[in-house]
GUFI-485412 format. One line per 10 residues: number of its first residue (from 1); for each residue x, y, z of N, C-alpha, C. Coordinates in Angstrom, 1 decimal. Atoms other than C-alpha are relative to their C-alpha. Example, Ala and Ser with C-alpha at 12.3 -4.5 7.8 and 13.67 -1.06 7.14 Angstrom:
REM residues 2
1 = 0.9/-1.2/0.0/12.3/-4.5/7.8/0.9/1.2/0.0  -0.9/-1.1/0.0/13.7/-1.1/7.1/-0.8/1.1/0.8
This chain:
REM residues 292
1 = 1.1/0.0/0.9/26.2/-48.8/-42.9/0.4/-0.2/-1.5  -0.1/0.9/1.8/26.0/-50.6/-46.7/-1.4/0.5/-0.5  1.4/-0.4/0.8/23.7/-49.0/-49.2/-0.2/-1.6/-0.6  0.1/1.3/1.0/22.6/-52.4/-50.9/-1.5/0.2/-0.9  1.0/-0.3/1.0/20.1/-52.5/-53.8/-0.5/-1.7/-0.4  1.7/1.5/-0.3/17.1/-55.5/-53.8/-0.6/0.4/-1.6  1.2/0.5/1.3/15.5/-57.0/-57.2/-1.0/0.0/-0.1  1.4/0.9/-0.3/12.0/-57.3/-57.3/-0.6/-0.3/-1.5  0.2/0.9/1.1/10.5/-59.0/-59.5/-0.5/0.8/-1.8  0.5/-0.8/1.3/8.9/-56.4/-62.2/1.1/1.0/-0.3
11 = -1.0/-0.5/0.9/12.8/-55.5/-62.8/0.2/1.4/0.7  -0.8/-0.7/-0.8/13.1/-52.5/-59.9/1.0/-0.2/0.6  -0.9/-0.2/-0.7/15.8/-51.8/-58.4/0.0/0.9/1.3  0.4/-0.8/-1.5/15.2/-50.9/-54.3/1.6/0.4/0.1  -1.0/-0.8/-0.6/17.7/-48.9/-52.6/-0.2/-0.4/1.7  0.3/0.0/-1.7/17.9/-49.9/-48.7/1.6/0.0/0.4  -0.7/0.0/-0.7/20.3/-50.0/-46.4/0.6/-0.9/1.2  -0.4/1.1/-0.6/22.5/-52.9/-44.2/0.9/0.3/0.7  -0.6/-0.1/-1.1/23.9/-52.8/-40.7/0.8/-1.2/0.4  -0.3/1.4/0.5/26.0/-55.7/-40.4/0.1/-1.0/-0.9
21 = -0.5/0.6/1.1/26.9/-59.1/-42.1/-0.7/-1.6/0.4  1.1/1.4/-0.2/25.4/-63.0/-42.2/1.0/-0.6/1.0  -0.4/0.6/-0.8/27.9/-63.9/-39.7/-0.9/0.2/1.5  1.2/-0.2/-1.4/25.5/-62.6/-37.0/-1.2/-0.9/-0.2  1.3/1.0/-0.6/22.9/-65.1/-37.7/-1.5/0.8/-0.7  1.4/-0.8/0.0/20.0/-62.8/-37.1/0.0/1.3/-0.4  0.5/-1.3/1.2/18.6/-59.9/-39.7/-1.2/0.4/0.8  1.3/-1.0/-0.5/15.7/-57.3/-38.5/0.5/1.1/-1.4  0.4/-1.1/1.6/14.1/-55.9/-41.7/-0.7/0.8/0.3  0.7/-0.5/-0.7/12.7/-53.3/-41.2/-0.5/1.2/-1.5
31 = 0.5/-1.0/1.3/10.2/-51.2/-44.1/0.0/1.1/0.7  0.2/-1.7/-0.4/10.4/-47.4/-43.3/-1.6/0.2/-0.6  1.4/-0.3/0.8/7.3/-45.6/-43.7/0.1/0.7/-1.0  0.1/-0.9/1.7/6.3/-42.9/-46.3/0.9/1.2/0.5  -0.8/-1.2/0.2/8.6/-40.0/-47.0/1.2/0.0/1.5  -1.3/0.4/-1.3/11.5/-42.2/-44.6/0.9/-0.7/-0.9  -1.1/0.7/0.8/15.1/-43.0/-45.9/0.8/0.3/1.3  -1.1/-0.2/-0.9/18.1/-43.6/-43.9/0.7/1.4/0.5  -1.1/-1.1/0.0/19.6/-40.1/-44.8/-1.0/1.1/1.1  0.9/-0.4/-0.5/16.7/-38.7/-42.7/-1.1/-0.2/1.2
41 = 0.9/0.5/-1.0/15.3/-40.7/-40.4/0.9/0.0/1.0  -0.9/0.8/-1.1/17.4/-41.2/-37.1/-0.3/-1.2/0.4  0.4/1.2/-1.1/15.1/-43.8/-36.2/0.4/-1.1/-0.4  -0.6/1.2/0.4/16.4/-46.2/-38.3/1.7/-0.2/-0.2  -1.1/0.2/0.1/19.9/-45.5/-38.4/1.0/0.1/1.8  0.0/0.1/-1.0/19.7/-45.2/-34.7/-0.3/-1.9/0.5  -0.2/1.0/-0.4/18.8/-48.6/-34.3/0.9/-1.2/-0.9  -1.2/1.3/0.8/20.8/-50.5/-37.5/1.6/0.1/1.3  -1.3/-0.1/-0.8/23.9/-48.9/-35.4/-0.2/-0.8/1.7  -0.2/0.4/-2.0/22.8/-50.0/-31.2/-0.2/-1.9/-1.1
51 = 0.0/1.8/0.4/21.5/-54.0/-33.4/1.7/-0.4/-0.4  -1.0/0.2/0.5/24.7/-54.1/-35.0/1.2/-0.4/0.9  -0.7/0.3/-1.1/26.9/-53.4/-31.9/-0.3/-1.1/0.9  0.2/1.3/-0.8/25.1/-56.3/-30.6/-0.3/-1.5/-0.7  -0.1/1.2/0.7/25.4/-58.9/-32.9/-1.0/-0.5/-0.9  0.8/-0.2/0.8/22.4/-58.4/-34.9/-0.2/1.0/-1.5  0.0/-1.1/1.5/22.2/-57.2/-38.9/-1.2/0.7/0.5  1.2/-0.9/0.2/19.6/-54.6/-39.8/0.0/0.0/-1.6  0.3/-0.3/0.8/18.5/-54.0/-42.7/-1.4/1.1/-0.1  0.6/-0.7/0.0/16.8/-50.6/-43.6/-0.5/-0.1/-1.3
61 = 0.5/0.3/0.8/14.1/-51.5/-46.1/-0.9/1.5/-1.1  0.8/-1.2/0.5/12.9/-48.5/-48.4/-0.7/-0.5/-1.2  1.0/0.5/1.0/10.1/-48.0/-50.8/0.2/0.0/-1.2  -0.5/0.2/2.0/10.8/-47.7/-54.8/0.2/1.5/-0.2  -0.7/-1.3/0.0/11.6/-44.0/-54.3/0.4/0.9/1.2  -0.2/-0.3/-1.5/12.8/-43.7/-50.7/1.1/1.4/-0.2  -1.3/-0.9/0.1/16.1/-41.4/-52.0/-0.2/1.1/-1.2  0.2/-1.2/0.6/14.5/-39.0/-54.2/-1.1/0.9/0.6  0.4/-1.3/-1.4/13.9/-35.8/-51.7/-0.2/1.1/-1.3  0.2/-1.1/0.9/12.8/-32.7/-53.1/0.5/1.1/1.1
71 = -0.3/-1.0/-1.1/14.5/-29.4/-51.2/-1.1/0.8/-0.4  1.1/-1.4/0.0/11.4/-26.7/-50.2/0.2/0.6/0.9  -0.5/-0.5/-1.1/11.6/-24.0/-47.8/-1.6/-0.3/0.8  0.8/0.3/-0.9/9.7/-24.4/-44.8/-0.4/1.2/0.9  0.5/-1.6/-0.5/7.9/-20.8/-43.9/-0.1/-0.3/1.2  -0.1/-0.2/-1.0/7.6/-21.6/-40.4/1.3/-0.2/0.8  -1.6/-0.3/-0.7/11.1/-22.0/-39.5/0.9/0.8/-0.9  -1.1/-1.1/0.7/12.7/-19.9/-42.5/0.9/-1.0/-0.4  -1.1/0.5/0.5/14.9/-22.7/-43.4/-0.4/-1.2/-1.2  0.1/1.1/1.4/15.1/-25.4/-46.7/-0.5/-1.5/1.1
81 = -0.3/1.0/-0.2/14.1/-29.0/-46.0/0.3/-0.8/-1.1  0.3/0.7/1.4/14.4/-32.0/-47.9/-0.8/-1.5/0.3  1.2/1.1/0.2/11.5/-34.9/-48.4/-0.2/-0.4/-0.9  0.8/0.5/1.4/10.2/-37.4/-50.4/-0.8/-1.2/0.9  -0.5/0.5/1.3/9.1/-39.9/-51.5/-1.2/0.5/-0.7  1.0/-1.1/1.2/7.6/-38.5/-54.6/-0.9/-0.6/-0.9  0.7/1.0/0.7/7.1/-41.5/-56.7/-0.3/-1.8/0.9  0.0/1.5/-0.6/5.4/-44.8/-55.2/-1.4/-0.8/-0.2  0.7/1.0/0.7/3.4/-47.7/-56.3/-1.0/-0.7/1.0  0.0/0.4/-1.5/1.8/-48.7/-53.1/-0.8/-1.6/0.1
91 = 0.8/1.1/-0.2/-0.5/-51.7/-54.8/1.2/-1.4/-0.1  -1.2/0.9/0.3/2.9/-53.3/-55.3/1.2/0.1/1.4  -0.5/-0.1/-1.3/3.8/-53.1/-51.1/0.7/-1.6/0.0  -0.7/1.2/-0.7/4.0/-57.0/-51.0/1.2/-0.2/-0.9  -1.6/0.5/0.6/6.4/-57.6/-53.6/1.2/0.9/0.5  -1.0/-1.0/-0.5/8.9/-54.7/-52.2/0.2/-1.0/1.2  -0.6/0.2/-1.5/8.9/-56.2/-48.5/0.3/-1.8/-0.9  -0.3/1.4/0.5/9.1/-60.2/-50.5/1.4/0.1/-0.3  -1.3/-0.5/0.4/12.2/-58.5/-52.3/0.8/0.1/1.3  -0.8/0.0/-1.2/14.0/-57.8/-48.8/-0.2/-1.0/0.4
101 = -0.1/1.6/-0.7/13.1/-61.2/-47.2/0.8/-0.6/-0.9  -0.5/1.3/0.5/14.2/-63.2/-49.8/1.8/0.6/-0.5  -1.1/-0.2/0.1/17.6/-60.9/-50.4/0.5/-0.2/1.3  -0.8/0.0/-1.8/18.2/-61.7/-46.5/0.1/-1.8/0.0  0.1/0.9/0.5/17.4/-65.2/-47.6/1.2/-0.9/-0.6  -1.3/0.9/1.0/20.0/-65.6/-50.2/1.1/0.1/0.4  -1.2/0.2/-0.8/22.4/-64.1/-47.9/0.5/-1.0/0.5  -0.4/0.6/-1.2/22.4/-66.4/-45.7/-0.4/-0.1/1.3  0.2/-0.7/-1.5/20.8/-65.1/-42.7/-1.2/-1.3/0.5  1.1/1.2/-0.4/19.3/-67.8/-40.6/-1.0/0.0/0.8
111 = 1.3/-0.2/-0.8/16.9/-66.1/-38.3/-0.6/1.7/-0.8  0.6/-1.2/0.7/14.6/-63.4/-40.1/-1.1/1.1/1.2  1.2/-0.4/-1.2/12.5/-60.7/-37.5/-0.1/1.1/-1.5  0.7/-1.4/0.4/10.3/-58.5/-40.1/-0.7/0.9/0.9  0.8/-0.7/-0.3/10.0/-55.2/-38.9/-0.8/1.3/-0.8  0.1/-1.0/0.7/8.2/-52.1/-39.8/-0.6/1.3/0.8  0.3/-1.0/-0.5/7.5/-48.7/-38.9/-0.7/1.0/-0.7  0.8/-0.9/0.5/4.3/-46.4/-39.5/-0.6/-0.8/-1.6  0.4/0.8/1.0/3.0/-47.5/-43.0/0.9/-0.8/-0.9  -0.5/1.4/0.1/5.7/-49.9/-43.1/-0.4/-1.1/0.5
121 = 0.8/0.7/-0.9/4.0/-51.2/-40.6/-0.8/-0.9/-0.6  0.9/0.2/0.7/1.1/-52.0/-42.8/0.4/-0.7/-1.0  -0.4/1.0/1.0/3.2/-53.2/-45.3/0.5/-1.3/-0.1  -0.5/1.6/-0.4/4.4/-56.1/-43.4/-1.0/-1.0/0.5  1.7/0.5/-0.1/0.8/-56.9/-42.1/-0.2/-0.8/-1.1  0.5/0.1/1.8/0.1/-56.9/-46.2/0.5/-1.6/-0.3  -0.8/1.0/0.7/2.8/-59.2/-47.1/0.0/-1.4/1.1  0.4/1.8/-1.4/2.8/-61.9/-43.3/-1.3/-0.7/-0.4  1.0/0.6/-0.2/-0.7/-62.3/-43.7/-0.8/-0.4/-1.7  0.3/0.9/1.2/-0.7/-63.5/-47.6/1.3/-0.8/-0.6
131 = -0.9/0.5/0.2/2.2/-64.7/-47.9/0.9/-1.7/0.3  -0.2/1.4/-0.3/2.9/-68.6/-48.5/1.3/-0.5/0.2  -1.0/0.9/-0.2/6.3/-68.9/-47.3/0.4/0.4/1.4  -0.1/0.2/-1.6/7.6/-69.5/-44.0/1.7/0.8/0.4  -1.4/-0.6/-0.2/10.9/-67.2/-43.7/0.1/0.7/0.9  -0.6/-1.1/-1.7/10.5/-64.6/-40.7/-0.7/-1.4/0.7  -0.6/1.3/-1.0/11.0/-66.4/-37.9/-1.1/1.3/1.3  0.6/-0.9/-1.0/9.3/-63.2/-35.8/-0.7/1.6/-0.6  0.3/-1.3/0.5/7.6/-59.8/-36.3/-0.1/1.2/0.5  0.1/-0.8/-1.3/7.7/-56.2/-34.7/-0.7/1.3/-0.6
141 = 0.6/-1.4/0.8/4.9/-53.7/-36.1/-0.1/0.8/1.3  -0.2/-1.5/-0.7/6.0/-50.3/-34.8/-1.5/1.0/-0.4  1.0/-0.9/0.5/3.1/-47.8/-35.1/-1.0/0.2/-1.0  1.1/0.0/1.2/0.8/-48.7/-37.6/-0.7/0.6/-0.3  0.8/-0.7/0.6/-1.7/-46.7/-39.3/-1.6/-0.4/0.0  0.6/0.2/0.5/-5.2/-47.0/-39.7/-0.1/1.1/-1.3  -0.4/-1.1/1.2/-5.2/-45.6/-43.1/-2.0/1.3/-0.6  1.9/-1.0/-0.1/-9.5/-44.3/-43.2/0.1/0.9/1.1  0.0/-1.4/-0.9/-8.6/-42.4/-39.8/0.9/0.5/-0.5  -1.0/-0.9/0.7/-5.5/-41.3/-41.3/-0.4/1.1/-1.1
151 = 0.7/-1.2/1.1/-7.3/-39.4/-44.1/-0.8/0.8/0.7  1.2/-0.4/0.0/-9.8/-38.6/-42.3/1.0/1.7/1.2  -0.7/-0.9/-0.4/-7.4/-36.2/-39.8/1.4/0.9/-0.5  -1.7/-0.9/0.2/-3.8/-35.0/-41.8/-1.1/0.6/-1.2  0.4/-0.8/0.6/-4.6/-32.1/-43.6/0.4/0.2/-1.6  0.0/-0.1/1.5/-5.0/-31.2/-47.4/-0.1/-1.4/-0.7  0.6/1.4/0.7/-6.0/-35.0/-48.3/-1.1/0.3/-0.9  0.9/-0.3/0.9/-9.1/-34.0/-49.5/0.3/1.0/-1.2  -0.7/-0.9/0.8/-7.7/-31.2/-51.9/1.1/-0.9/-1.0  -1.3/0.7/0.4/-4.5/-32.9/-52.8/-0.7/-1.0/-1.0
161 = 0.8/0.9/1.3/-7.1/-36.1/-54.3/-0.9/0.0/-0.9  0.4/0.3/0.9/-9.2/-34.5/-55.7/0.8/1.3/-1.2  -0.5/-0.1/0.7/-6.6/-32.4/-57.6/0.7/-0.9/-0.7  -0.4/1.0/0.5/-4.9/-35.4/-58.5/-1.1/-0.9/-0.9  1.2/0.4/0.8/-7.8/-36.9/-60.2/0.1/1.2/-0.9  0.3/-0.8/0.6/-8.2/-33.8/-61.8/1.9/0.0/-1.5  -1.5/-0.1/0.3/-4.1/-34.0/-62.9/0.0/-1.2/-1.0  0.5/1.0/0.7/-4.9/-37.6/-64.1/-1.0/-0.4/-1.2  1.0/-0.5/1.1/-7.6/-36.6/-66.3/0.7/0.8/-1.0  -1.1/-1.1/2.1/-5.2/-34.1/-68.5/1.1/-1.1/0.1
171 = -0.6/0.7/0.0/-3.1/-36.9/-68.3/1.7/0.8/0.2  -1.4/-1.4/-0.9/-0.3/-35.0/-66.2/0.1/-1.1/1.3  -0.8/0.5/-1.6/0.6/-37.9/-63.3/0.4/0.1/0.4  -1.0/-0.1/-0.6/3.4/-37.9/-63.0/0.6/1.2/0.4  -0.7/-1.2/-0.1/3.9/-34.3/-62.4/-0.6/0.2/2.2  -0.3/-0.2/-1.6/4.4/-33.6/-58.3/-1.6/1.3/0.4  0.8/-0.3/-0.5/1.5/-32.0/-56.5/0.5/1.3/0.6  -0.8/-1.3/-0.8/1.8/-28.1/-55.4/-0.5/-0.2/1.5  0.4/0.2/-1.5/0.6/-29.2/-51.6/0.5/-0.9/0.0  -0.5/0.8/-0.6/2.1/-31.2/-49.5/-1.0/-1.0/0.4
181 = 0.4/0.6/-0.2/0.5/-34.4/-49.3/-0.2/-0.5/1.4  0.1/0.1/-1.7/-1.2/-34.7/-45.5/0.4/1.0/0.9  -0.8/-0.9/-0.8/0.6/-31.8/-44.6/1.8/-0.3/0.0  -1.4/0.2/-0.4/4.0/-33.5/-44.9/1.2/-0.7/-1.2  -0.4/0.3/0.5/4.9/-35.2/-48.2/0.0/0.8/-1.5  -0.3/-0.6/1.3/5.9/-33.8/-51.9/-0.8/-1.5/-1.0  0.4/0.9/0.8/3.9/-36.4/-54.2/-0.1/0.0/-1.0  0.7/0.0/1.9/3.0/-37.0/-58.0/-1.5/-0.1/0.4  1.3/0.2/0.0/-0.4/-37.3/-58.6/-0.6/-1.5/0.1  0.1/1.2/0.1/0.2/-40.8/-59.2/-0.3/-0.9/1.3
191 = 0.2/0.5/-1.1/1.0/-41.7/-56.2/-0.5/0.2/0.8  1.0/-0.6/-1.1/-1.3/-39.6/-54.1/-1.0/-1.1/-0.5  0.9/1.1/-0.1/-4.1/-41.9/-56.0/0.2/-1.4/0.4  -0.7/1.9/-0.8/-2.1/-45.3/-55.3/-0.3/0.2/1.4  -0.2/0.4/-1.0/-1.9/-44.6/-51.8/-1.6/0.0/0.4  1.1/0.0/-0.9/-5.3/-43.5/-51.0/-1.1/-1.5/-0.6  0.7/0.7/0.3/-6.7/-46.1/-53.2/0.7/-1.7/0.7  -0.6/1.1/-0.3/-4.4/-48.8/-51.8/-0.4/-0.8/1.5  0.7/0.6/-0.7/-7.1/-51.0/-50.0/1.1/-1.2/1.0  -0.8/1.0/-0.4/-4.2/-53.6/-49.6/1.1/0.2/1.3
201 = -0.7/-0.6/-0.8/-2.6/-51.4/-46.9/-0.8/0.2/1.3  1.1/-0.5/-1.5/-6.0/-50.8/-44.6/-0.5/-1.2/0.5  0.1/1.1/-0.9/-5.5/-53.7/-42.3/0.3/0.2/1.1  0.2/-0.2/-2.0/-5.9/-52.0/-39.0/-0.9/1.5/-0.1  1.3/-0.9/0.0/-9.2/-50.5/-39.4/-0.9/0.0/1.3  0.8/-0.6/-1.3/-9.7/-50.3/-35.6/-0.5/0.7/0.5  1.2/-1.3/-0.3/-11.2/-46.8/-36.0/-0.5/0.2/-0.5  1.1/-0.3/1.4/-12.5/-46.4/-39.3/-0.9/-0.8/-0.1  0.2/1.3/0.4/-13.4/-49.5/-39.6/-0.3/-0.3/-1.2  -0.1/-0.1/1.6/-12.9/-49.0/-43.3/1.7/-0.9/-0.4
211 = -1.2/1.0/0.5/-10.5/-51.9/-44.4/-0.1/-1.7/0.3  -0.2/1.6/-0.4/-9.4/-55.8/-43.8/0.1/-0.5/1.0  -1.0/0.6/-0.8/-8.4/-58.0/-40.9/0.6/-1.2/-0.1  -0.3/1.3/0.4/-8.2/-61.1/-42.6/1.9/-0.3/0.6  -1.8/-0.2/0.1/-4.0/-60.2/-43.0/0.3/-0.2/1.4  -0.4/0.6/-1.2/-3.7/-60.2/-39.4/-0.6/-0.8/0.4  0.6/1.4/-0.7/-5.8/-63.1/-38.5/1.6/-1.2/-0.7  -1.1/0.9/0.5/-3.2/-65.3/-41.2/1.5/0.2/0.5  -1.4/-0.5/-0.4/-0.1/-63.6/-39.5/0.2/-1.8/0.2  -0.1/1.3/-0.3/1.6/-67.1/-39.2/1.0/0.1/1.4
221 = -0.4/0.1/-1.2/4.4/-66.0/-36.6/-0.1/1.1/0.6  -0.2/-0.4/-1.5/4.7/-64.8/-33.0/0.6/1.2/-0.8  -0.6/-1.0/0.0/5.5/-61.1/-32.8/-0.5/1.3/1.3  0.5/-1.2/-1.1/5.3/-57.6/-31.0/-0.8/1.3/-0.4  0.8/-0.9/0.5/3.1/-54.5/-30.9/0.7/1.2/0.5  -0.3/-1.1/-0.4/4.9/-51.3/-30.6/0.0/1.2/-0.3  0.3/-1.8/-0.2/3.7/-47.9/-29.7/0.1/0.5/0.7  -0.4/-0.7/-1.4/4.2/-44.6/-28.1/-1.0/0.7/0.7  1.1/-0.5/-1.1/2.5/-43.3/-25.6/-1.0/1.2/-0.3  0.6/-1.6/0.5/1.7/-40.2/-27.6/0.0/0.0/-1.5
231 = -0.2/-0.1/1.6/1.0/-41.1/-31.2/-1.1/0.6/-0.2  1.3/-0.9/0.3/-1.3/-39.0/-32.5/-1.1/-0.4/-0.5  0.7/0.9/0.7/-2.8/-41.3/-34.8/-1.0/-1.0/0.5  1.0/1.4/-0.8/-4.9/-43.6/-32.2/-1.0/0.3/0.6  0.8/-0.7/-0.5/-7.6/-41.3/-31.1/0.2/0.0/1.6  0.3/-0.5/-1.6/-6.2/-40.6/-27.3/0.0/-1.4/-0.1  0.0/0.4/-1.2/-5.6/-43.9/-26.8/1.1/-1.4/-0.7  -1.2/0.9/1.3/-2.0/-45.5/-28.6/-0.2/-1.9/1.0  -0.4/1.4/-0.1/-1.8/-49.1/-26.2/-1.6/-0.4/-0.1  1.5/1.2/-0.1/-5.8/-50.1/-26.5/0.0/0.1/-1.7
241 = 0.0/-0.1/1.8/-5.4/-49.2/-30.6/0.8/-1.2/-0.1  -1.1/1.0/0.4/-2.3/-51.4/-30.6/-0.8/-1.4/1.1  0.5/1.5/-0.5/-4.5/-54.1/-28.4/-1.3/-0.7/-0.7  1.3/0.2/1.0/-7.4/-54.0/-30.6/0.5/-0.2/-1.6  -0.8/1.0/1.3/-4.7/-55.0/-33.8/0.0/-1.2/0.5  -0.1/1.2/-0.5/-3.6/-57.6/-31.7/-0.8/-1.0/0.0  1.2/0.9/-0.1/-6.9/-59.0/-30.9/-0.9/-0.6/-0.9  0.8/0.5/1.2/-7.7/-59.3/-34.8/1.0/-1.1/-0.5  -1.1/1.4/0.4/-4.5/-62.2/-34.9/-0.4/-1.1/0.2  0.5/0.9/-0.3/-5.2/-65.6/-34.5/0.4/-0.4/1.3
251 = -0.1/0.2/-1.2/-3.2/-65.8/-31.4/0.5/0.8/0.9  -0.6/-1.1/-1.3/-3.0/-62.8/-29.4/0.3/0.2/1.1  -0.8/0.4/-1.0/-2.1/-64.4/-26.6/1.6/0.0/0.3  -1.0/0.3/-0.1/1.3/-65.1/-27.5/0.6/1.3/-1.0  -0.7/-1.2/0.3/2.4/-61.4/-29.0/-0.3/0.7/1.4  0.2/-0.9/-1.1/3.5/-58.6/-27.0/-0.6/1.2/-0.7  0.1/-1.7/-0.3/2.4/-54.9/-26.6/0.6/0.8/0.6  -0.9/-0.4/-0.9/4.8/-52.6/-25.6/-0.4/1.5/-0.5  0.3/-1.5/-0.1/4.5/-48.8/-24.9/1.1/0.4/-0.1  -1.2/-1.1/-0.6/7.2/-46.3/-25.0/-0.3/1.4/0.3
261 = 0.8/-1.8/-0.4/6.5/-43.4/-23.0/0.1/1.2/-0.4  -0.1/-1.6/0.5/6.0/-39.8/-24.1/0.9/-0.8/-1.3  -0.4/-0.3/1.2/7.1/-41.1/-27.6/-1.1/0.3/-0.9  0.9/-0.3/0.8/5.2/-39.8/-30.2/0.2/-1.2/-1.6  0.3/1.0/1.1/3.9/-41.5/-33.8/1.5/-0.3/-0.8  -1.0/0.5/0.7/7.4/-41.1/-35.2/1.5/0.4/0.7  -1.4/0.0/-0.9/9.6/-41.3/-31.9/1.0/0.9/0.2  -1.0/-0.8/-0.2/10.8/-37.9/-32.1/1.1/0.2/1.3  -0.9/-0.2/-0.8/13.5/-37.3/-29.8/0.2/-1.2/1.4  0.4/1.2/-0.6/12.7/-40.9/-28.6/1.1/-1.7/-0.8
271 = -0.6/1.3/0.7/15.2/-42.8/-31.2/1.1/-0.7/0.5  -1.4/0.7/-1.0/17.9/-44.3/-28.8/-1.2/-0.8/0.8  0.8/0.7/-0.9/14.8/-45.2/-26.5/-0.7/-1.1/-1.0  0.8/0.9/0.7/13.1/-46.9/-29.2/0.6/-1.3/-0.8  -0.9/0.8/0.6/16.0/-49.0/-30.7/0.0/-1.1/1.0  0.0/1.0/-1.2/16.7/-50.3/-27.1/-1.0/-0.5/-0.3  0.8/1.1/-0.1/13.5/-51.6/-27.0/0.1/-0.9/-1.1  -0.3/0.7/1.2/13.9/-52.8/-30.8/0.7/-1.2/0.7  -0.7/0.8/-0.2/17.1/-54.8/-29.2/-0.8/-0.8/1.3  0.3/0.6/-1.9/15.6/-55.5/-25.4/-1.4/-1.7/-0.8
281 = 1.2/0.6/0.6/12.6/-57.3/-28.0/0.4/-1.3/-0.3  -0.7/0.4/1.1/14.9/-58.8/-30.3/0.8/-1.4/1.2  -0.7/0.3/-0.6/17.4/-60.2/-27.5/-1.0/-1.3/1.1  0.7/1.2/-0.2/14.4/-62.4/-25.7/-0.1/-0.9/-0.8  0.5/1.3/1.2/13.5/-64.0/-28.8/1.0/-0.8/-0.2  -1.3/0.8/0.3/17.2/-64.9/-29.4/0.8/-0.8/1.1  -0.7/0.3/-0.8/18.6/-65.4/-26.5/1.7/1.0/0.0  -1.1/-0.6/0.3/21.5/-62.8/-27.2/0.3/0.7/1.2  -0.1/-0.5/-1.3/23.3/-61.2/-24.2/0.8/1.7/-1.2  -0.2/-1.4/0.7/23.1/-56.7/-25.0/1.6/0.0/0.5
291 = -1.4/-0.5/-1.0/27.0/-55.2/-24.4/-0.6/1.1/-0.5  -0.1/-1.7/0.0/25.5/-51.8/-24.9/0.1/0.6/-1.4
């Protein structure tokens, strides 16, 4: 693994991560979701390492503050963690995931599969389904979100925005929120209103039905749908959620749907199982033979 750092156009500097080199051919990008970096996720550095052994880059795509964690202790186990992200921009999703295509681009890399996982998920939706250029070659949204049911079940949302509004009014944004956003992230004020206000993200409003589908109607290419058997997020029922995205594409005939059993929304103890499939996905499209 190569930390590498991505341009985008308003002069940030991303921070992600690269599994492999352009002599493999084929790249899998893949956006993490919210409060996911390499140093913390297994799920992505679980599968940059099984793609890589098989002849495929990775590239672990993060957001514009994926690597600043905050340590807190965590009263139900007595011990420290560390989380973020703290600062993030969310109406500026497509240019972040544009910035990793087109740095896989300049590499060299001659087959592109965007993936994403959880409200990376969403982010690659965002960016496929407005985006006028023809560079991924394939696509593989992991777990998506609808983001109206999402509020409407993780806890302290309501609280958290409307103190943030309140934080934004003494003109205090940027200052981090004393609750944990949802129950699970450290935020600014700033970004707790970006995300919730960030309409450009709620393009799988299969149960709220508060958002877009236009984005996935324009998807231009072929790809797959994958979820676990036990995500929390899909009201009791993760492969008819993940068929009811599908069926807002223009050709959902020709994507798959794939289940992984007893995994939950973010694959705990499921990330070796979920990689394979990543490669088992990957490996039809290409024609690549796995060694393991």
């Amino acid at each position: 693994m190569e930390i590498i750092r991505v341009n985008t156009p308003r002069g940030l500097e991303l921070k992600g991560a690269i599994w492999g080199n352009t002599d493999m051919g084929t790249i899998v990008i893949m956006m993490s979701g919210i409060c996911s970096n390499v140093f913390q996720n297994d799920l992505l550095t679980a599968t940059g390492e099984l793609l890589s052994r098989n002849n495929i880059a990775f590239i672990a795509g993060h957001a514009m503050d994926a690597f600043s964690c905050i340590a807190y202790s965590d009263f139900s186990t007595g011990k420290q963690k560390y989380t973020g992200v703290v600062f993030d921009d969310f109406s500026l999703a497509y240019e972040d995931v544009e910035s990793y295509v087109k740095y896989a681009v300049e590499l060299g890399f001659k087959r592109i599969i965007l993936a994403g996982h959880s409200l990376g998920s969403n982010k690659i939706i965002h960016y496929l389904g407005n985006t006028p250029d023809n560079f991924v070659d394939y696509f593989l949204v992991t777990a998506p979100v609808d983001l109206g049911h999402w509020f409407d079940v993780m806890p302290n949302v309501k609280e958290c925005i409307a103190l943030a509004q309140k934080f934004e009014e003494e003109s205090r944004g940027s200052e981090i929120l004393p609750y944990l956003f949802g129950g699970f992230s450290p935020m600014s004020a700033d970004a707790v209103l970006s995300f919730y206000n960030a309409f450009n993200l709620k393009n799988c409003p299969v149960i709220s039905g508060d958002g877009e589908t236009n984005s996935l109607y324009n998807i231009k290419p072929n790809g797959a749908f994958i979820i676990g058997s036990k995500d929390s997020l899909t009201e009791g029922d993760p492969k008819g959620f993940m068929e009811k995205i599908n069926s807002c594409c223009k050709s959902p005939q020709n994507n798959k749907v794939i289940v992984v059993e007893n995994a939950s929304h973010i694959f705990y103890g499921k990330h070796e199982e979920y990689a394979q499939t990543i490669l088992n996905t990957v490996i039809k499209q290409d024609c690549i033979s796995a060694v393991s």
